[in-house]
C-alpha positions in Angstrom: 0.0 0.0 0.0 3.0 2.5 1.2 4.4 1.7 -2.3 1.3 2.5 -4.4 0.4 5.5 -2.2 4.3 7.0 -2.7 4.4 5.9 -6.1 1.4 8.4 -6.5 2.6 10.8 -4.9 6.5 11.4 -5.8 5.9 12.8 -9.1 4.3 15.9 -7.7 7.2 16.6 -6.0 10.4 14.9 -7.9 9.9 15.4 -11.6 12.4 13.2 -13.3 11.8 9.7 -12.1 9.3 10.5 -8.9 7.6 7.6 -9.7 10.3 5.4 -8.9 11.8 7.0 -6.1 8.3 7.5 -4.3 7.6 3.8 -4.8 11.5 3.0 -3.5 10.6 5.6 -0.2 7.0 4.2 -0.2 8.5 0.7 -0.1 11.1 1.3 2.5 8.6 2.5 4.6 6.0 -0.3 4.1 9.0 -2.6 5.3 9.3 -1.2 8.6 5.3 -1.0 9.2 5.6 -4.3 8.7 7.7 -5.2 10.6 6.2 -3.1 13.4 3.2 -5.1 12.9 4.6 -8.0 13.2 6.2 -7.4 16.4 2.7 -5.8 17.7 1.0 -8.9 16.5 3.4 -10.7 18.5 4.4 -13.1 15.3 8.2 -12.1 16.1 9.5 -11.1 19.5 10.4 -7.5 19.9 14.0 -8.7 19.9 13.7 -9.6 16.2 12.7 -6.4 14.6 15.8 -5.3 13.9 17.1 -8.3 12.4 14.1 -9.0 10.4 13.8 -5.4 9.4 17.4 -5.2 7.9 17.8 -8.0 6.5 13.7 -7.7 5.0 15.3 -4.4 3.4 17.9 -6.5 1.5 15.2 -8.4 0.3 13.8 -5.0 -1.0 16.6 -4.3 -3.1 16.4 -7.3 -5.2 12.8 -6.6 -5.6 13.5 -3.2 -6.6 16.1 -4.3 -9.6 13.5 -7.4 -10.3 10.3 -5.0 -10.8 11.9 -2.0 -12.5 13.2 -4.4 -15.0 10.1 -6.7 -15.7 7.4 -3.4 -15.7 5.7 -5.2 -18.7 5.2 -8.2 -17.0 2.6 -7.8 -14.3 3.0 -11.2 -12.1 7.1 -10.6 -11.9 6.3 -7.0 -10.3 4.0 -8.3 -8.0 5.7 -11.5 -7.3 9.0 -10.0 -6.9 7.8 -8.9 -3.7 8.0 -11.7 -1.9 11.6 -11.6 -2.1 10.7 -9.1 0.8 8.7 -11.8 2.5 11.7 -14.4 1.9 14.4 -11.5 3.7 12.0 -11.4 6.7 11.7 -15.2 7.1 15.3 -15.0 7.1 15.8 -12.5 9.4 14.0 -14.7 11.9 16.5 -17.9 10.9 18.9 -15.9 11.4 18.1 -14.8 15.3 16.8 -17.9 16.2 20.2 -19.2 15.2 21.8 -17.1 17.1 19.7 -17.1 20.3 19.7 -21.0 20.4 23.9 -20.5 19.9 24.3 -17.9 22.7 
């Protein structure tokens, strides 16, 4: 939603490429809703967000290159973001791993 919303709304204030940077500002921020929401929701502990919120906004970047690149293919765009999904999945790996290590 953050991403459609931005994506509507950069072009009234950055002319050359607004589109994309709203939707790249739009996106970063849906991320760390998310992951807010998550943690409120209690699906990660509040000790996670960090982890899955970083490593969820490498997962961004990909999906970035991926939907910029395929813009006349519909299902890529949309599926490419669960490459975000995939980075805060492994966020949470990763922590787990590390609290059952410590």
């Amino acid at each position: 939603m953050c991403i459609f919303l931005f994506s509507i709304i950069g072009p009234k204030f950055i002319k050359p490429n607004g589109i994309f940077i709203g939707a790249i500002v739009g996106g970063i921020i849906g991320v760390f809703i998310s992951s807010k929401i998550a943690v409120l929701l209690s699906v990660i502990p509040k000790d996670f967000f960090y982890t899955v919120l970083f490593v969820s906004l490498i997962g961004f970047v990909p999906a970035i290159l991926l939907a910029t690149s395929n813009l006349n293919n519909p299902i890529i765009v949309v599926g490419s973001t669960a490459l975000i999904g995939l980075g805060a999945v492994i966020g949470v790996l990763i922590k787990t791993k590390r609290k059952i290590g410590s």
